[in-house]
PQR file with spaces between the fields and no chain letter, atoms N, CA, C, O and H, PARSE charges and radii, in Angstrom:
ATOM       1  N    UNK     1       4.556   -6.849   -6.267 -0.4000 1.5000
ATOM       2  CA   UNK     1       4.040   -5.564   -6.698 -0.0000 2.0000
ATOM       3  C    UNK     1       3.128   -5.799   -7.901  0.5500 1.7000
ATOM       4  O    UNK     1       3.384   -6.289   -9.001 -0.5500 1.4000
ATOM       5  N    UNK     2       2.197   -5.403   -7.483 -0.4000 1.5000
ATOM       6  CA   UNK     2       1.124   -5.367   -8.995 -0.0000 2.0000
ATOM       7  C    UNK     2       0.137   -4.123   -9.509  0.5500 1.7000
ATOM       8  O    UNK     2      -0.608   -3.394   -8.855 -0.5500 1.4000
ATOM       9  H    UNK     2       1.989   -5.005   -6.589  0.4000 1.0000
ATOM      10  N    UNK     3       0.379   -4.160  -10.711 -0.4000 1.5000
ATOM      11  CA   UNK     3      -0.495   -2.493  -11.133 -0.0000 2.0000
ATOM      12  C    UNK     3      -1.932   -2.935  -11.220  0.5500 1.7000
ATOM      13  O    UNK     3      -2.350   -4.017  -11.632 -0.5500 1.4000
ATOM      14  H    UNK     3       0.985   -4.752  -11.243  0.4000 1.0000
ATOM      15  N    UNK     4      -2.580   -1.962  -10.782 -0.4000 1.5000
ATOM      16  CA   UNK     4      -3.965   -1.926  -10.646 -0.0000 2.0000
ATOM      17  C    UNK     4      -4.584   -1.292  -11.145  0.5500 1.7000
ATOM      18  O    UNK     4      -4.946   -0.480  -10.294 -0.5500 1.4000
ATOM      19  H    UNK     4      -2.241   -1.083  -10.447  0.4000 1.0000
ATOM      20  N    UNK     5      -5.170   -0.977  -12.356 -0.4000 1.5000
ATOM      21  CA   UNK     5      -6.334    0.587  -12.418 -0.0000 2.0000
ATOM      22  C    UNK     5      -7.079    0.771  -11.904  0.5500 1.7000
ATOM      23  O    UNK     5      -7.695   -0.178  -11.418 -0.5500 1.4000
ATOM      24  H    UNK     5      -4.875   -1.637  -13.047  0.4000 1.0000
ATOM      25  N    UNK     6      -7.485    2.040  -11.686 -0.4000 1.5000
ATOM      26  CA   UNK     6      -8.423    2.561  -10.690 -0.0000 2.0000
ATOM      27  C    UNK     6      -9.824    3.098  -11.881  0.5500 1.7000
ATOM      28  O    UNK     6      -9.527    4.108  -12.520 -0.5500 1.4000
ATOM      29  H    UNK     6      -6.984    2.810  -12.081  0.4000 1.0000
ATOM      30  N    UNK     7     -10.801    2.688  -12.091 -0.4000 1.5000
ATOM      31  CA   UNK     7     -11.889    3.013  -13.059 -0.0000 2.0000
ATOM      32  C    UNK     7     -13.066    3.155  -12.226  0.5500 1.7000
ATOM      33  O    UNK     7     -13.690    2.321  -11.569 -0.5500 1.4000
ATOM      34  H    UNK     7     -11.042    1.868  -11.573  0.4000 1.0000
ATOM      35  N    UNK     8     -13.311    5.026  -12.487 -0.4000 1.5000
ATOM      36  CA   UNK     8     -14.170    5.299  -11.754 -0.0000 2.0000
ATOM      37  C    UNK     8     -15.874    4.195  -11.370  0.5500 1.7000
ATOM      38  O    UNK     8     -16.390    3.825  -10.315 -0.5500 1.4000
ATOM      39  H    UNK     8     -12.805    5.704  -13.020  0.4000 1.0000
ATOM      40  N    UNK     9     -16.138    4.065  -12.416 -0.4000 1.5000
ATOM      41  CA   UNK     9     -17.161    2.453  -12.964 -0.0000 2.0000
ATOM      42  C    UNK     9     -16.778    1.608  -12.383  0.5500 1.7000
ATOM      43  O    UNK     9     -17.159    0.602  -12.980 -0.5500 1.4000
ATOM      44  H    UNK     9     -15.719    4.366  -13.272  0.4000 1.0000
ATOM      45  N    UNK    10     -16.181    1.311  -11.468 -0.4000 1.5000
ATOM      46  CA   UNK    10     -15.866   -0.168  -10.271 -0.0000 2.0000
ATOM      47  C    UNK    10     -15.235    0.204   -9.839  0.5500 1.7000
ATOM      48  O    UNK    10     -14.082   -0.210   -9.959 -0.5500 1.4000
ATOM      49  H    UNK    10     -15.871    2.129  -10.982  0.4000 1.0000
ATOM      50  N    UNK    11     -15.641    1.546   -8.801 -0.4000 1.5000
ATOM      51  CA   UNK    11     -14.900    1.806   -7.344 -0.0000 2.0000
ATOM      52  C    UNK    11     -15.233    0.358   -6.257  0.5500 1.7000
ATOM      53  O    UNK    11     -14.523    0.124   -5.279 -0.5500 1.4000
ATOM      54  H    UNK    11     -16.578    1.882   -8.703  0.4000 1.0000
ATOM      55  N    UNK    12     -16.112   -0.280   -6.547 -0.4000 1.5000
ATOM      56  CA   UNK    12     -16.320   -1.411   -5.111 -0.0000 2.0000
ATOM      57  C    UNK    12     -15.127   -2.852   -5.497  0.5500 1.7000
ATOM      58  O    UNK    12     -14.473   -3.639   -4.812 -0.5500 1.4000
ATOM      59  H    UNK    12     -16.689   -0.089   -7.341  0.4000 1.0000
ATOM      60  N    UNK    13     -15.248   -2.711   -6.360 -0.4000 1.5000
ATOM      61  CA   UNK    13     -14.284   -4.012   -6.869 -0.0000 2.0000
ATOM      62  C    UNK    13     -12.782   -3.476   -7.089  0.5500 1.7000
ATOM      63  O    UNK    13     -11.878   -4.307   -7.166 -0.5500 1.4000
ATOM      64  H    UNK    13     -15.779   -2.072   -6.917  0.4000 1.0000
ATOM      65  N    UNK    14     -12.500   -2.100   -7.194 -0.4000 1.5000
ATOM      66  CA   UNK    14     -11.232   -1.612   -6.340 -0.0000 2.0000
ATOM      67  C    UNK    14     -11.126   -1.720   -5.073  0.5500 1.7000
ATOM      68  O    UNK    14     -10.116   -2.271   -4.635 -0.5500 1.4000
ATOM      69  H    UNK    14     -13.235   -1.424   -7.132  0.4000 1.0000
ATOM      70  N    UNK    15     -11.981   -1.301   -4.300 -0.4000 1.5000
ATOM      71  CA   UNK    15     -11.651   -1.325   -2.919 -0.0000 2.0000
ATOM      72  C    UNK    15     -11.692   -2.904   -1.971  0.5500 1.7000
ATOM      73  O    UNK    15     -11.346   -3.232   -0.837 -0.5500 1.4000
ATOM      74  H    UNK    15     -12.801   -0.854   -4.656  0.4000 1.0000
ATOM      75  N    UNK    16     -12.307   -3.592   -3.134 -0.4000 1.5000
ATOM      76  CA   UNK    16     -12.314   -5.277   -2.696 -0.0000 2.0000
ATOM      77  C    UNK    16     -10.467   -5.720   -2.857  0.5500 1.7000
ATOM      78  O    UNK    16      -9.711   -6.347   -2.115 -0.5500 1.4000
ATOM      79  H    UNK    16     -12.588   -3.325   -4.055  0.4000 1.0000
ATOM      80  N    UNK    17     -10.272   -5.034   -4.198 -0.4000 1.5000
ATOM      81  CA   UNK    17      -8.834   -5.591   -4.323 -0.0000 2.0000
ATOM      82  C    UNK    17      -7.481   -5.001   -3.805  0.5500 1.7000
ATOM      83  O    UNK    17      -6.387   -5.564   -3.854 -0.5500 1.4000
ATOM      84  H    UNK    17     -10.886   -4.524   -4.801  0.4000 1.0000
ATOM      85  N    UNK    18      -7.811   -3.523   -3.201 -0.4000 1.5000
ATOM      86  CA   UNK    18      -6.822   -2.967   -2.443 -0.0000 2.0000
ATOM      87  C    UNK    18      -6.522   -3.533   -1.060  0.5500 1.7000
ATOM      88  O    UNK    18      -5.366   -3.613   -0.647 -0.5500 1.4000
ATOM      89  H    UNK    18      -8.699   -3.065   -3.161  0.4000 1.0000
ATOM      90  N    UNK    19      -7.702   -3.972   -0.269 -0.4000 1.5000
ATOM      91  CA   UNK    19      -7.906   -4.452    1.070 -0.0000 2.0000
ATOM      92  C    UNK    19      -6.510   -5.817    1.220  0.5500 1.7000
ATOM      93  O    UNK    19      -5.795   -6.028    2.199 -0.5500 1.4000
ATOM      94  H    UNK    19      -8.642   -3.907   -0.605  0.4000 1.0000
ATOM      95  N    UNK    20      -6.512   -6.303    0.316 -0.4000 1.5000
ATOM      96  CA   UNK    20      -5.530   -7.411    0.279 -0.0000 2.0000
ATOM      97  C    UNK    20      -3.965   -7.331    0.478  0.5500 1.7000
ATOM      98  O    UNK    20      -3.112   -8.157    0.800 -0.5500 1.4000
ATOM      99  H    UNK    20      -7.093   -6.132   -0.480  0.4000 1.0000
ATOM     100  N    UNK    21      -3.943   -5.716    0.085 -0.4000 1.5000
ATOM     101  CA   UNK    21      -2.575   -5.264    0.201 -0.0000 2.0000
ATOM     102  C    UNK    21      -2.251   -4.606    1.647  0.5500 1.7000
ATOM     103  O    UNK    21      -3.196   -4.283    2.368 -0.5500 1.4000
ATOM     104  H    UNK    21      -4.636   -5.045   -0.177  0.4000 1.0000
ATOM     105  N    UNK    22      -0.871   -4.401    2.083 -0.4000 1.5000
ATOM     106  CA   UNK    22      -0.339   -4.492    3.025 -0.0000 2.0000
ATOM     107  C    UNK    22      -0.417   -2.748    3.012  0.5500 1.7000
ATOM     108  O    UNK    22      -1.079   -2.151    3.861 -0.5500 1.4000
ATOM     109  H    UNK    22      -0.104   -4.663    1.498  0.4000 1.0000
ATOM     110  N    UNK    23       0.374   -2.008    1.899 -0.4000 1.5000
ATOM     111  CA   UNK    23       0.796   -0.749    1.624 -0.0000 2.0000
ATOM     112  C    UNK    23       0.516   -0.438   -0.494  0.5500 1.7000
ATOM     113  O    UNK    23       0.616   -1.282   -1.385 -0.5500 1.4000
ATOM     114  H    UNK    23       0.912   -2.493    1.209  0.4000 1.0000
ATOM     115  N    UNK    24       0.156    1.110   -0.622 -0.4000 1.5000
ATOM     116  CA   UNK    24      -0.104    0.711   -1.837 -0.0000 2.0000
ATOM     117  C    UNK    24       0.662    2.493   -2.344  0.5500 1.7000
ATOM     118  O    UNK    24       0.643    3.584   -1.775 -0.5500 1.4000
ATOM     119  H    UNK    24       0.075    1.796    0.101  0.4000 1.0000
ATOM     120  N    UNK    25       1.303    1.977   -3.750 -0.4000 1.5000
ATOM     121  CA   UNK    25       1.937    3.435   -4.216 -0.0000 2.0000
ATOM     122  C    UNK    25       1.014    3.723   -5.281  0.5500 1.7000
ATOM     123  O    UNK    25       0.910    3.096   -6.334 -0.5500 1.4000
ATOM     124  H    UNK    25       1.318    1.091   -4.212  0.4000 1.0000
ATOM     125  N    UNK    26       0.225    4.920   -4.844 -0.4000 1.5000
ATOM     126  CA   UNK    26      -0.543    5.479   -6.043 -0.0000 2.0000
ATOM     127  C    UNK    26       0.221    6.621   -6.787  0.5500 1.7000
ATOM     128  O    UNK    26       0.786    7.634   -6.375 -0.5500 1.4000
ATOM     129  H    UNK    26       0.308    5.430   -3.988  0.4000 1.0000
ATOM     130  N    UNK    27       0.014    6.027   -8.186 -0.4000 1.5000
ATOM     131  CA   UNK    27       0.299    6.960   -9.078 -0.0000 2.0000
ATOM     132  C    UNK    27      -0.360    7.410   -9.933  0.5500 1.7000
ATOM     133  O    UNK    27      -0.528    6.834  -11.007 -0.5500 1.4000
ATOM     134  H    UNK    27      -0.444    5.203   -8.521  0.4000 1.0000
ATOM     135  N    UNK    28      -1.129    9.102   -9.479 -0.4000 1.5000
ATOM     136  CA   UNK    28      -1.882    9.693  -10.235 -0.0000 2.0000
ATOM     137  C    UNK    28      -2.112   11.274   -9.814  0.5500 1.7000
ATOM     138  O    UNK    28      -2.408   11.456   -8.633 -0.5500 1.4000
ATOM     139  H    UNK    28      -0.993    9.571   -8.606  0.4000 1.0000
ATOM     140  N    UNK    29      -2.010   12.371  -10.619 -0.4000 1.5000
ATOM     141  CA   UNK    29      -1.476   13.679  -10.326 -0.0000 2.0000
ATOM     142  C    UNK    29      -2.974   13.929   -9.296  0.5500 1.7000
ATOM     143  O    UNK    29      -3.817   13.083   -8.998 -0.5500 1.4000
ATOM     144  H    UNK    29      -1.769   12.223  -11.578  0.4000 1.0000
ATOM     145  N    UNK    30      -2.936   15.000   -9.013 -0.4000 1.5000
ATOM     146  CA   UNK    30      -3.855   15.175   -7.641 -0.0000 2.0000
ATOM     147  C    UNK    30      -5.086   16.287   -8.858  0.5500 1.7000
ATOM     148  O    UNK    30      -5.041   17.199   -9.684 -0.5500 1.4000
ATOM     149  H    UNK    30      -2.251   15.688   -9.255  0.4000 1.0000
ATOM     150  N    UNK    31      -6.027   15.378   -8.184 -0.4000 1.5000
ATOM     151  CA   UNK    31      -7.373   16.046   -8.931 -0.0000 2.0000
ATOM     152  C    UNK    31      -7.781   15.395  -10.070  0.5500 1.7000
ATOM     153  O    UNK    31      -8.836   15.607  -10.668 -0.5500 1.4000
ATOM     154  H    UNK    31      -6.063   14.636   -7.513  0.4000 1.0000
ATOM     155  N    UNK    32      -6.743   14.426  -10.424 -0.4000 1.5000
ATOM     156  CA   UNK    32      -7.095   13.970  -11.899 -0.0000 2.0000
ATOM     157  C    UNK    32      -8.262   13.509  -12.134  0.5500 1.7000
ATOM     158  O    UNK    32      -8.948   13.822  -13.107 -0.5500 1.4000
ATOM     159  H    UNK    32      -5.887   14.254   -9.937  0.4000 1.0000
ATOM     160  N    UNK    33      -8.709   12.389  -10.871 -0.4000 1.5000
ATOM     161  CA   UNK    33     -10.470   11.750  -10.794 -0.0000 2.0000
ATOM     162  C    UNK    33     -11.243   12.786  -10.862  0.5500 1.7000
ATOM     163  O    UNK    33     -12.431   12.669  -10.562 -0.5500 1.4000
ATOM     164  H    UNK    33      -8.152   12.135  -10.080  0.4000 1.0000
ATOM     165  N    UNK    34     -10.670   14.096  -11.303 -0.4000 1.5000
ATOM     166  CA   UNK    34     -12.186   14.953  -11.264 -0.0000 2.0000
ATOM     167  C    UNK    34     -12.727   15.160  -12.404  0.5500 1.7000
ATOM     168  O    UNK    34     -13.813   15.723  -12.545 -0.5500 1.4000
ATOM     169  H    UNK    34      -9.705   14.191  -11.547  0.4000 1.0000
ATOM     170  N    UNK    35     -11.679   14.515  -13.761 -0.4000 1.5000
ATOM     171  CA   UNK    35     -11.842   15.614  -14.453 -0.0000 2.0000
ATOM     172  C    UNK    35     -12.513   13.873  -15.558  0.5500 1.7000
ATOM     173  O    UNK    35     -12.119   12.707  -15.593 -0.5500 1.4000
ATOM     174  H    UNK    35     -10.797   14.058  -13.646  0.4000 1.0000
ATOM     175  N    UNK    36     -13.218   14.352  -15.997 -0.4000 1.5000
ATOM     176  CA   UNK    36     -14.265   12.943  -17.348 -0.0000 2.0000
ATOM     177  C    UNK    36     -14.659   12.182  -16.640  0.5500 1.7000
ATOM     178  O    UNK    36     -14.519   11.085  -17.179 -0.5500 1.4000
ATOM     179  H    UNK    36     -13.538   15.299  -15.969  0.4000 1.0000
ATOM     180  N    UNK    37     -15.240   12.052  -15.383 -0.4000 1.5000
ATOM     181  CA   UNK    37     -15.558   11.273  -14.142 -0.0000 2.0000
ATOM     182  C    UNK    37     -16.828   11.284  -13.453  0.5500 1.7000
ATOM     183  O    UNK    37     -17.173   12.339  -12.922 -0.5500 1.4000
ATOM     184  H    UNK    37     -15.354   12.944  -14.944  0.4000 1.0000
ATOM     185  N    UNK    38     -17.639   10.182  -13.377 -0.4000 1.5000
ATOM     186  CA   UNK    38     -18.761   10.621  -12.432 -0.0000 2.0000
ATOM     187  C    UNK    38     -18.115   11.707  -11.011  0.5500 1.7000
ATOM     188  O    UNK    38     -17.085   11.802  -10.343 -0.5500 1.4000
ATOM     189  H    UNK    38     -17.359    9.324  -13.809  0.4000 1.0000
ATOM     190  N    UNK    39     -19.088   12.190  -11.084 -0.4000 1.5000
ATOM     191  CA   UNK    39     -19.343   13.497   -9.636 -0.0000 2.0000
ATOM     192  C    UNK    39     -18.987   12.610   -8.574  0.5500 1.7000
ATOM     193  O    UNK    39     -19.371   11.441   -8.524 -0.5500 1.4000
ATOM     194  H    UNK    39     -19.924   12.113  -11.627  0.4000 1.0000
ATOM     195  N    UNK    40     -18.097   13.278   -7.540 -0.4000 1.5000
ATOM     196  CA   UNK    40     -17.676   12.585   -6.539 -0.0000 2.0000
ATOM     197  C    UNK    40     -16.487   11.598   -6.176  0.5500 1.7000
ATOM     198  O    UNK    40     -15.914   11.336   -5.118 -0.5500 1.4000
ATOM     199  H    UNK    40     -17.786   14.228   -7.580  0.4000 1.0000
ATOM     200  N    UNK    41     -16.339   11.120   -7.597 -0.4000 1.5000
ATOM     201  CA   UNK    41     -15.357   10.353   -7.651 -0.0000 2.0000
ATOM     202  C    UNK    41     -13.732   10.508   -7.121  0.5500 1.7000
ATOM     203  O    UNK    41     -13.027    9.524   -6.898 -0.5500 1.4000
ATOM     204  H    UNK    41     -16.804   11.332   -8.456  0.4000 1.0000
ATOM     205  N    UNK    42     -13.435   11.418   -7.017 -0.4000 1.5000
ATOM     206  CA   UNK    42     -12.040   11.698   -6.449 -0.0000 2.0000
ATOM     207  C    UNK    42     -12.210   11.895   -4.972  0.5500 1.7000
ATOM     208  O    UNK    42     -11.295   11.806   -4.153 -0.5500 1.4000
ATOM     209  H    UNK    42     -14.008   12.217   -7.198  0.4000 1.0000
ATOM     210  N    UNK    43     -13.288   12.132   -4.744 -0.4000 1.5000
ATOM     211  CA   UNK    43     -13.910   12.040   -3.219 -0.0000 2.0000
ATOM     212  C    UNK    43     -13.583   11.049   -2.745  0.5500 1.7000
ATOM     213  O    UNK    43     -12.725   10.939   -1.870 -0.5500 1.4000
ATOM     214  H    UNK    43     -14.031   12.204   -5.410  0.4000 1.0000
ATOM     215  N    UNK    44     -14.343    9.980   -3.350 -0.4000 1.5000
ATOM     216  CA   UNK    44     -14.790    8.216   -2.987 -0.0000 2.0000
ATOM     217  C    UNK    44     -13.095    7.707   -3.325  0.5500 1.7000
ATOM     218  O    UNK    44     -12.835    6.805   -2.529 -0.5500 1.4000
ATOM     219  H    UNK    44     -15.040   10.069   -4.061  0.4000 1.0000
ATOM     220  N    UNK    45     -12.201    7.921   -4.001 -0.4000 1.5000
ATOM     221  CA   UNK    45     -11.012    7.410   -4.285 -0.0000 2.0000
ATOM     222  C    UNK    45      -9.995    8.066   -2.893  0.5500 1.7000
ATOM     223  O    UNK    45      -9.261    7.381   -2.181 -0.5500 1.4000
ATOM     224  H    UNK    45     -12.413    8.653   -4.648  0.4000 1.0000
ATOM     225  N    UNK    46     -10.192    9.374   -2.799 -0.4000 1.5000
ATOM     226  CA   UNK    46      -9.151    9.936   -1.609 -0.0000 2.0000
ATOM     227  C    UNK    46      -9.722    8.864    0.132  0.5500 1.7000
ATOM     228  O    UNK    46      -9.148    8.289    1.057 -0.5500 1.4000
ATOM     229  H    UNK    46     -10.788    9.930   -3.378  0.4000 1.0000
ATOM     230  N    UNK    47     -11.263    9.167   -0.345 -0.4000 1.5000
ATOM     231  CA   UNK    47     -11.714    8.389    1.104 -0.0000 2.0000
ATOM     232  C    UNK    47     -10.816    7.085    1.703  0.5500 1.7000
ATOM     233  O    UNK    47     -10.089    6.829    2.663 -0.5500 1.4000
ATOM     234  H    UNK    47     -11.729    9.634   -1.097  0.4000 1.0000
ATOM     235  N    UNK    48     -11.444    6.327    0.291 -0.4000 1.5000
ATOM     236  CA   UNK    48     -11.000    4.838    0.081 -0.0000 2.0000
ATOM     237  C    UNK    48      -9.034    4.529    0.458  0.5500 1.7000
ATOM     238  O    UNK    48      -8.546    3.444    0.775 -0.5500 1.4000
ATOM     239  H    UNK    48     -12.034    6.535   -0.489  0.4000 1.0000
ATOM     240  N    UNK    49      -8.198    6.000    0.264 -0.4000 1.5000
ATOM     241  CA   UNK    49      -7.104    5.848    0.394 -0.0000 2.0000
ATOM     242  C    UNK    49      -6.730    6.205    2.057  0.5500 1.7000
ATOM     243  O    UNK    49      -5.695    5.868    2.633 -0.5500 1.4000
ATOM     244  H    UNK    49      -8.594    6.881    0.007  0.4000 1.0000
ATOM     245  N    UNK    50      -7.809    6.938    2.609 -0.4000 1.5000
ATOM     246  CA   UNK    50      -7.556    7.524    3.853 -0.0000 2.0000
ATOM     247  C    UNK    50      -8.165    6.312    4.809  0.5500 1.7000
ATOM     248  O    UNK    50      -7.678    6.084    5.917 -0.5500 1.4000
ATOM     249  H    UNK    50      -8.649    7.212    2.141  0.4000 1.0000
ATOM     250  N    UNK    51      -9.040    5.721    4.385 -0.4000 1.5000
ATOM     251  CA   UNK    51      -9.479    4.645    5.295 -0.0000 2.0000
ATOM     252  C    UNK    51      -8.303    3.505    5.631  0.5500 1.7000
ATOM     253  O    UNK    51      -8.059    2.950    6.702 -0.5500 1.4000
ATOM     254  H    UNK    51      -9.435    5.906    3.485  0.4000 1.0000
ATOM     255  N    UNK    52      -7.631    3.353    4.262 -0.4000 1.5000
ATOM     256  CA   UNK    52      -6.589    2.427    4.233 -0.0000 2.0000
ATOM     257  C    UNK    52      -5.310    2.720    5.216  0.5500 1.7000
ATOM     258  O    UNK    52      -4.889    1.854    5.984 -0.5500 1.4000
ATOM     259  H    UNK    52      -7.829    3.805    3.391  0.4000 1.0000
ATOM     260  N    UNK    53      -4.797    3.888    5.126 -0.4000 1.5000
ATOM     261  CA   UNK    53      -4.165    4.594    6.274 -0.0000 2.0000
ATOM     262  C    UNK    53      -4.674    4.377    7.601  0.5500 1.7000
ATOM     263  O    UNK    53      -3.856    3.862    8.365 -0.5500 1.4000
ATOM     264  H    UNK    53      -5.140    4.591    4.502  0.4000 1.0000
ATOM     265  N    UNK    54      -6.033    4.683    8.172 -0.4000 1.5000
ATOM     266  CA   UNK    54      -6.823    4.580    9.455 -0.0000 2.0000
ATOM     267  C    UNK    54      -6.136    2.644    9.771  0.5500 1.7000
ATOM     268  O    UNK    54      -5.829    2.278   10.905 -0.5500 1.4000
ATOM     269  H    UNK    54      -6.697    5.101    7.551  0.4000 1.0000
ATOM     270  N    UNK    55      -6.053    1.891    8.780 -0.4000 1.5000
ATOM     271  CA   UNK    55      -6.043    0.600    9.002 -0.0000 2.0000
ATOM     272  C    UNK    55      -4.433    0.349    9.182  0.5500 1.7000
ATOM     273  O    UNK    55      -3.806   -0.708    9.258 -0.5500 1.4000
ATOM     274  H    UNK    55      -6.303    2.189    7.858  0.4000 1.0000
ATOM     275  N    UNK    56      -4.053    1.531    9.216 -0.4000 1.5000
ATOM     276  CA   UNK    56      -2.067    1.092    9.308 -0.0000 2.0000
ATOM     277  C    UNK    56      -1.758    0.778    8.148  0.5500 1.7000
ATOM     278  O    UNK    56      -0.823   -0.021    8.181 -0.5500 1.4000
ATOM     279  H    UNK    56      -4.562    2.390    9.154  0.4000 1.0000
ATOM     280  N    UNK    57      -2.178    1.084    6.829 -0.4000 1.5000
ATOM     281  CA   UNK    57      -1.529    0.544    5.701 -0.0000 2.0000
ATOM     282  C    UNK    57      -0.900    1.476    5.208  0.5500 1.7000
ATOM     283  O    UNK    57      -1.484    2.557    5.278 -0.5500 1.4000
ATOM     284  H    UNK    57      -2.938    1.734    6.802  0.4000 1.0000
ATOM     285  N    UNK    58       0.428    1.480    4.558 -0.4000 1.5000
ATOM     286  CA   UNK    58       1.341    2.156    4.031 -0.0000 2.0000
ATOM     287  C    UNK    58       0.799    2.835    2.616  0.5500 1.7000
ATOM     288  O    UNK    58       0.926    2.218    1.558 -0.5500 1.4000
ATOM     289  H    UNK    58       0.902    0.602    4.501  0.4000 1.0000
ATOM     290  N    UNK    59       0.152    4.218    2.676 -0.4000 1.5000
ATOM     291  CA   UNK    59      -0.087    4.543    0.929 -0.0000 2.0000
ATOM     292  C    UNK    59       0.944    6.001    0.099  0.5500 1.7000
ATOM     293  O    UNK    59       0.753    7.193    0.342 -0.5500 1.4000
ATOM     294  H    UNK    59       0.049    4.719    3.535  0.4000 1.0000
ATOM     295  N    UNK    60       1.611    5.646   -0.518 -0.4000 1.5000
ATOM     296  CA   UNK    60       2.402    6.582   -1.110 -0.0000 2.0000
ATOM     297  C    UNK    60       1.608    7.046   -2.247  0.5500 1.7000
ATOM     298  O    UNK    60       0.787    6.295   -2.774 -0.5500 1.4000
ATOM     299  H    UNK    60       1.766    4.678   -0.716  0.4000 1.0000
ATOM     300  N    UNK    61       1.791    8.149   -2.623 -0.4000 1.5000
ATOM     301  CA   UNK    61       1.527    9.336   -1.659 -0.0000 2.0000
ATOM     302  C    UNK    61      -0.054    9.140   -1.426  0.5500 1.7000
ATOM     303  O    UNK    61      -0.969    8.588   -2.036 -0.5500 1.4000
ATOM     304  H    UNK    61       2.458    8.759   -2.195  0.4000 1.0000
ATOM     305  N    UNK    62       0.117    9.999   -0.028 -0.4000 1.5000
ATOM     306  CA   UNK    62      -1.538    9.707    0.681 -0.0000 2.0000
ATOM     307  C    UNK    62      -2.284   11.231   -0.116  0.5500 1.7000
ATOM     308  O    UNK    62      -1.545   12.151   -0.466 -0.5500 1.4000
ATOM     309  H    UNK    62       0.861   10.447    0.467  0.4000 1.0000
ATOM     310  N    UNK    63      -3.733   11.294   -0.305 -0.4000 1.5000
ATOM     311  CA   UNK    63      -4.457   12.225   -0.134 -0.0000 2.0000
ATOM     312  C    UNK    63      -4.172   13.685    0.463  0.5500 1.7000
ATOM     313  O    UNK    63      -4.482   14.829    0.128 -0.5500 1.4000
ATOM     314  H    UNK    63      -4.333   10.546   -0.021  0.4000 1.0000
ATOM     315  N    UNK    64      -3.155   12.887    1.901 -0.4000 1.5000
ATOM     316  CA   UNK    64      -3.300   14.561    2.629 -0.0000 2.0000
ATOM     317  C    UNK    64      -2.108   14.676    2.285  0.5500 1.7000
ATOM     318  O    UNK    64      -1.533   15.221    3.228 -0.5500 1.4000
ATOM     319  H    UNK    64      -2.903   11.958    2.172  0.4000 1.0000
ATOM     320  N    UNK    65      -1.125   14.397    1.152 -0.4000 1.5000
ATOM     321  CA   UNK    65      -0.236   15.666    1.303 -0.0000 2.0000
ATOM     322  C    UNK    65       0.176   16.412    0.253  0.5500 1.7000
ATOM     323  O    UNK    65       0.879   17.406    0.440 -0.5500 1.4000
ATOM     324  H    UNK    65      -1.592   13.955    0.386  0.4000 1.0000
């Protein structure tokens, strides 16, 4: 298990280092990427978590619930 931050400023080099994982537990209240954040950003973070799902990967809690 390893903690990761998520910084809106290197969404690509997050999503380079999530790919490696099997299943991932995010912990962060819902909407929070919206708020002191480039535009879009909680967009590009929910995507990035829903794609991971499409791939069979385990994400607690997902986007959709």
């Amino acid at each position: 298990c390893d903690i990761i931050k998520y910084k809106h400023d290197q969404h690509e080099e997050f999503t380079a280092l999530v790919e490696q994982y099997n299943a991932l537990i995010v912990r962060i209240n819902p909407g929070q990427l919206s708020q002191n954040t480039s535009p879009g950003t909680q967009q590009r973070f929910d995507e990035l978590m829903q794609a991971q799902m499409r791939k069979g990967k385990l994400v607690w809690s997902s986007p959709d619930v």
